[in-house]
N, CA, C and O atoms as a MOPAC input file, in Angstrom:
PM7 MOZYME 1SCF
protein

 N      0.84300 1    -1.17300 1     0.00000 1
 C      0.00000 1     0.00000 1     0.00000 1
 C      0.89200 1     1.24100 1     0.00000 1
 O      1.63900 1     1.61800 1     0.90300 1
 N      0.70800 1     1.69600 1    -0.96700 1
 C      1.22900 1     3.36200 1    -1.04600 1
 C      1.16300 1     4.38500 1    -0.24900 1
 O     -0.02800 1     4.68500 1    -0.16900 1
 N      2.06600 1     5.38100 1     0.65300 1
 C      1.33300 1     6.37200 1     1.03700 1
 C      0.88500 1     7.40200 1     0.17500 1
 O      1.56100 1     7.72400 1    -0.80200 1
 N     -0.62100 1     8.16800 1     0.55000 1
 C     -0.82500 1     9.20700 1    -0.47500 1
 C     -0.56800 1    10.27300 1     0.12400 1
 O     -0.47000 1    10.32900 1     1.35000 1
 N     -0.38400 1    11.52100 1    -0.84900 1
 C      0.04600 1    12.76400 1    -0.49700 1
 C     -0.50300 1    13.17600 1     1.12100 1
 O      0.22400 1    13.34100 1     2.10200 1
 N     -1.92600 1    13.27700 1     1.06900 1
 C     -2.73500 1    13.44400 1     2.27300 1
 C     -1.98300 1    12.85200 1     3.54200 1
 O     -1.45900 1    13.40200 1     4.51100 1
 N     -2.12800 1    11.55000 1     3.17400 1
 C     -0.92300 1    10.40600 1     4.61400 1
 C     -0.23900 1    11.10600 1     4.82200 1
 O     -0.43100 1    11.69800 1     5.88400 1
 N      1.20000 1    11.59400 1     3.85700 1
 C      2.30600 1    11.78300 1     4.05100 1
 C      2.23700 1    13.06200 1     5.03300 1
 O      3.09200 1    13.14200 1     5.91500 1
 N      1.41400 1    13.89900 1     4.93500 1
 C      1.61600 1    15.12900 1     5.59500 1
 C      0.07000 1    14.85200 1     6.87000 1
 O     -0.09500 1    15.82700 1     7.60300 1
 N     -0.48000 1    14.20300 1     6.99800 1
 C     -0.79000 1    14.34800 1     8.05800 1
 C      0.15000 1    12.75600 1     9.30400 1
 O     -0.15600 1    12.20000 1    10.35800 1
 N      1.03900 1    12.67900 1     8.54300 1
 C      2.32300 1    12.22000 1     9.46300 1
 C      3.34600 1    12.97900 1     9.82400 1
 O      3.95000 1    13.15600 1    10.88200 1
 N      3.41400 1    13.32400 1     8.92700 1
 C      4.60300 1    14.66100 1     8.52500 1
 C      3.81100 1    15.61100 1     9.76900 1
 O      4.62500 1    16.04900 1    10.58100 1
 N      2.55300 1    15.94800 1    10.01200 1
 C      2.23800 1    17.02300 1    10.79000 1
 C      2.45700 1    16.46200 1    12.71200 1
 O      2.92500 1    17.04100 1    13.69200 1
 N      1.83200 1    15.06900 1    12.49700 1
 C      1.96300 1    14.17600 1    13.24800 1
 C      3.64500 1    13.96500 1    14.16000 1
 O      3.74700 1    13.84600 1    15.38100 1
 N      4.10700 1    13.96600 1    13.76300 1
 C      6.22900 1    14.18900 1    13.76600 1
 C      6.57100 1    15.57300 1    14.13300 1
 O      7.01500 1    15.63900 1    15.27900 1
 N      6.48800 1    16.91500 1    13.39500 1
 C      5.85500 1    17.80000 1    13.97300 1
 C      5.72600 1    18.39700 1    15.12700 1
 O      6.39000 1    19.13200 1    15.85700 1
 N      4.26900 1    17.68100 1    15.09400 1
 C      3.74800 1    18.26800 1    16.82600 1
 C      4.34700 1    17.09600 1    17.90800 1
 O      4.55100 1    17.48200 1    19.05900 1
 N      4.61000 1    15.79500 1    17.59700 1
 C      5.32400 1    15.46700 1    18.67200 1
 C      7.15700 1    16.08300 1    18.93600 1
 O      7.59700 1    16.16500 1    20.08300 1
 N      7.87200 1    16.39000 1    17.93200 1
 C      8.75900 1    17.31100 1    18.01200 1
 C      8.88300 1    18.49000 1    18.92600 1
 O      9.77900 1    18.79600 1    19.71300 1
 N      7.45200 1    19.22800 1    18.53700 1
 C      7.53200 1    20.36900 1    19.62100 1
 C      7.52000 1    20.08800 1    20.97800 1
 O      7.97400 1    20.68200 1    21.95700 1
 N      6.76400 1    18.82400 1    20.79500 1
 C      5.85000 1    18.45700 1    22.62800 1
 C      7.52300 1    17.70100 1    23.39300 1
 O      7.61700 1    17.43300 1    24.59000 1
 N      8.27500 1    17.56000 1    22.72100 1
 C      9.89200 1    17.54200 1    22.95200 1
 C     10.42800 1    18.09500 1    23.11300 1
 O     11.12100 1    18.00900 1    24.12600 1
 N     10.54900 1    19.16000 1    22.20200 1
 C     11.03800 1    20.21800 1    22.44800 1
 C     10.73700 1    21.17000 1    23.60200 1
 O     11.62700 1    21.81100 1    24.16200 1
 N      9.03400 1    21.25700 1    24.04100 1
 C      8.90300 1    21.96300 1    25.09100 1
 C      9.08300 1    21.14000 1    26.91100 1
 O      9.07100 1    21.58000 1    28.06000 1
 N      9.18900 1    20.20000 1    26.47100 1
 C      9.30000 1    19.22200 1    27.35300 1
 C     10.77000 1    19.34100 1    27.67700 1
 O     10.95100 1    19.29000 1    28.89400 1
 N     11.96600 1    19.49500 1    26.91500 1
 C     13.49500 1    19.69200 1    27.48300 1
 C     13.55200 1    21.04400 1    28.01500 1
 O     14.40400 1    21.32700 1    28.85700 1
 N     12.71100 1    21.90900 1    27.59100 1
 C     12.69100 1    23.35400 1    27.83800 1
 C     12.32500 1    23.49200 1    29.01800 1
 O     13.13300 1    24.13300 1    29.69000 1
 N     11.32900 1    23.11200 1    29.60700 1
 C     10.91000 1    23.08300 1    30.50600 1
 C     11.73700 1    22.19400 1    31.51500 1
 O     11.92800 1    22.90900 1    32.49800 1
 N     12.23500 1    21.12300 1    31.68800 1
 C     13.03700 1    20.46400 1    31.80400 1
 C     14.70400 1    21.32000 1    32.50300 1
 O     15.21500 1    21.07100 1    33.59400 1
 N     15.10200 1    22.09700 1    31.68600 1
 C     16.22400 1    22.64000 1    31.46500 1
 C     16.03600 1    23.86100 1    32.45500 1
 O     17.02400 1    24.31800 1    33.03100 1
 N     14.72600 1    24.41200 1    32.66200 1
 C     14.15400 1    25.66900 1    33.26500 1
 C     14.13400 1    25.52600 1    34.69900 1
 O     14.48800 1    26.44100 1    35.44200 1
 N     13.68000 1    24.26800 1    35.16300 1
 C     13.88100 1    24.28900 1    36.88000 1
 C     15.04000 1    23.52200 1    36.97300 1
 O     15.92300 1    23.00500 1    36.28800 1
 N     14.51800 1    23.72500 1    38.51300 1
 C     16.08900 1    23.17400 1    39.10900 1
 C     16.06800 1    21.95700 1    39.28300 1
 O     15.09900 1    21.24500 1    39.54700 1
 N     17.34000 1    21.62900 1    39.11400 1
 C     17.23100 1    20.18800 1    39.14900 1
 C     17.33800 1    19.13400 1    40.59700 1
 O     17.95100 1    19.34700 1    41.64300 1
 N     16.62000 1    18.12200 1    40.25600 1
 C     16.29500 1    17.43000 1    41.25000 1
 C     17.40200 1    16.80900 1    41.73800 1
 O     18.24700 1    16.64800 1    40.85800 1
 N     17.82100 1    16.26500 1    43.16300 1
 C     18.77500 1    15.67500 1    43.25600 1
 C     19.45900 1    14.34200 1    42.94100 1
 O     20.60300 1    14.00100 1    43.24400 1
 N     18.38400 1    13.55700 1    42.16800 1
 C     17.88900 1    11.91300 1    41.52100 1
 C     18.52700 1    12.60000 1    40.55200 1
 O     19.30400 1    13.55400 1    40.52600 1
 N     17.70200 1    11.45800 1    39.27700 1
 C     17.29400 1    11.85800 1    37.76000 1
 C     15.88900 1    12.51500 1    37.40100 1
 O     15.02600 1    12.23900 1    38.23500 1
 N     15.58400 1    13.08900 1    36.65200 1
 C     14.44400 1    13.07600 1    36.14300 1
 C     13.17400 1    12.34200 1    36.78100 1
 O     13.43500 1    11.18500 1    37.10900 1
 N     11.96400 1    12.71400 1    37.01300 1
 C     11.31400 1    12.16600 1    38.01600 1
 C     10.89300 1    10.86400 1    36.19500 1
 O     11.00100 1    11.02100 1    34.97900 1
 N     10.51600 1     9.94900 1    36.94600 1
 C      9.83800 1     8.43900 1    35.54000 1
 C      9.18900 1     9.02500 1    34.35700 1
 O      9.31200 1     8.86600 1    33.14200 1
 N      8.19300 1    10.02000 1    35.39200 1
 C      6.41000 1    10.17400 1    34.30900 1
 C      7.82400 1    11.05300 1    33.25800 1
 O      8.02100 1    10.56900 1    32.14300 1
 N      8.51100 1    12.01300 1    33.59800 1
 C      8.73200 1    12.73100 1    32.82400 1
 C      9.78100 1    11.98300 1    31.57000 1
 O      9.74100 1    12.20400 1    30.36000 1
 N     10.65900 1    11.08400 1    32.28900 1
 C     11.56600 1    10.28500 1    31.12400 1
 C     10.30900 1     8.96400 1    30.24500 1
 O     10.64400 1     8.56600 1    29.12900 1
 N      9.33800 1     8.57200 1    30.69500 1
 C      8.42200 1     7.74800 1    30.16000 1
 C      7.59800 1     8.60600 1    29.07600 1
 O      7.06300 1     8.09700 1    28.09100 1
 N      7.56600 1    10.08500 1    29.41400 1
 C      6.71900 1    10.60900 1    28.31600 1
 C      7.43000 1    10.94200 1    27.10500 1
 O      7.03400 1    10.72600 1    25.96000 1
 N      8.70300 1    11.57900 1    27.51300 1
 C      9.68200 1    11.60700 1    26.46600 1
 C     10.10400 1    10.53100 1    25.31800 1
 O     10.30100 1    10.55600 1    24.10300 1
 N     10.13900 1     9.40100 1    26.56100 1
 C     11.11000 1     7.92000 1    25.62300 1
 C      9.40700 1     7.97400 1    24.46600 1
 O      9.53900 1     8.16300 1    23.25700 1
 N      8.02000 1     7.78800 1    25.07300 1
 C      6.73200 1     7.83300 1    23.98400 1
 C      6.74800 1     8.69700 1    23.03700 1
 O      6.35800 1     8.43400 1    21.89900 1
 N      7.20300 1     9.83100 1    23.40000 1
 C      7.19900 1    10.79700 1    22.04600 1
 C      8.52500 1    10.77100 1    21.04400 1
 O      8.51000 1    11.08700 1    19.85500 1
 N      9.59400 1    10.35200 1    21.75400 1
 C     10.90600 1    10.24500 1    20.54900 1
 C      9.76200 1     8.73700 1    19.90500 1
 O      9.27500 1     8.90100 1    18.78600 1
 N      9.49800 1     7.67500 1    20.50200 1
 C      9.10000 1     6.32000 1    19.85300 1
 C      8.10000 1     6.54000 1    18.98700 1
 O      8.24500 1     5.82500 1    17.99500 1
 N      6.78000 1     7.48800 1    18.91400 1
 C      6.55000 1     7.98300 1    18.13400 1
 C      6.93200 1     8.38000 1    17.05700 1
 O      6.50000 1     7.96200 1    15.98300 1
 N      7.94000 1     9.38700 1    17.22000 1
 C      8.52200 1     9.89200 1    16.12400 1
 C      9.29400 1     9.06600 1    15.20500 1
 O      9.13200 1     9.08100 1    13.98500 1
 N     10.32800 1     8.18200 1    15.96900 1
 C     10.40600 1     7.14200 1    15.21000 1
 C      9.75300 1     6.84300 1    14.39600 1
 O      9.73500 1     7.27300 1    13.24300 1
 N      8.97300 1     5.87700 1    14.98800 1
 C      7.58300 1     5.01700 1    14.11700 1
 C      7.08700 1     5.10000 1    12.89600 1
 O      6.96400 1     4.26400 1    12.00100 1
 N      6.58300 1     7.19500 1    13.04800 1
 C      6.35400 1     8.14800 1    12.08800 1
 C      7.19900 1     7.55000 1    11.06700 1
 O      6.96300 1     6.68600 1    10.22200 1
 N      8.34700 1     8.28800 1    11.37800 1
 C      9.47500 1     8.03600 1    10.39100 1
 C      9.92700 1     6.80200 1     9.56000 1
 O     10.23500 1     6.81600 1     8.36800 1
 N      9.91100 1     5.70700 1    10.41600 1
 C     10.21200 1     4.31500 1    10.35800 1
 C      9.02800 1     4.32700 1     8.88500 1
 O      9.46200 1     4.02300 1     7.77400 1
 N      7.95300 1     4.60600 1     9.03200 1
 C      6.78300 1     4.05700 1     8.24900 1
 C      7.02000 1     4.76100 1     7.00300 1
 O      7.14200 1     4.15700 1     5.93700 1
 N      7.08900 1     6.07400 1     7.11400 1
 C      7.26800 1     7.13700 1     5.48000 1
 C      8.53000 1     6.41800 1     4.77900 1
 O      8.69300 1     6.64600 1     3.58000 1
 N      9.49400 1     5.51100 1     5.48700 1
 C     10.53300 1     5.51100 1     5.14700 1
 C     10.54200 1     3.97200 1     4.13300 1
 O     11.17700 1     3.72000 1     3.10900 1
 N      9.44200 1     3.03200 1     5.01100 1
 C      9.11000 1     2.17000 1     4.34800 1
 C      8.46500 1     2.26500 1     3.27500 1
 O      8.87100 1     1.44400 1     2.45300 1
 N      7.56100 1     2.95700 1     2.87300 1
 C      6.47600 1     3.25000 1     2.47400 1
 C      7.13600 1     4.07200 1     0.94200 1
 O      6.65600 1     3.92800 1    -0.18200 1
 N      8.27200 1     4.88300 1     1.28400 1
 C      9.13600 1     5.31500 1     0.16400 1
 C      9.84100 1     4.70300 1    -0.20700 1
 O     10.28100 1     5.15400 1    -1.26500 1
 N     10.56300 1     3.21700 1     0.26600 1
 C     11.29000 1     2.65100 1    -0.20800 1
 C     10.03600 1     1.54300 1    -1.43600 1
 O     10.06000 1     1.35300 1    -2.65200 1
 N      9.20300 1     1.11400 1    -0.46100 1
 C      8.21100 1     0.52600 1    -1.58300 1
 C      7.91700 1     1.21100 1    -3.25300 1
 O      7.94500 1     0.68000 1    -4.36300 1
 N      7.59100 1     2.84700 1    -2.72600 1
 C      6.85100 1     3.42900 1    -3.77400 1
 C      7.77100 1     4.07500 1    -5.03100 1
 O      7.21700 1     4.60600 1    -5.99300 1

């Protein structure tokens, strides 16, 4: 199965907005002080979901172009 134009960019938008939600997530991150641990879980568990996402995203357009 082919991706069509439409797919491609509502993945492409998909990659995107999880990018930012990364991006604001280190920002924020970077902004307080830091704890004397690591990173509290929820916050490294939401991260590791949104890079795996993005992956995925990627992983798939990538297949999907090598097919087409």
């Amino acid at each position: 199965m082919e991706l069509d134009l439409d797919e491609s960019s509502l993945a492409i938008g998909r990659i995107e907005r999880a990018l930012s939600r990364i991006e604001k997530a280190l920002a924020s991150r970077a902004n307080r002080p830091a704890p004397v641990g690591t990173a509290p879980a929820a916050d490294q568990s939401a991260l590791k979901a949104e890079v795996a996402a993005v992956i995925g995203e990627l992983d798939r357009l990538i297949a999907e172009a090598d097919r087409g």
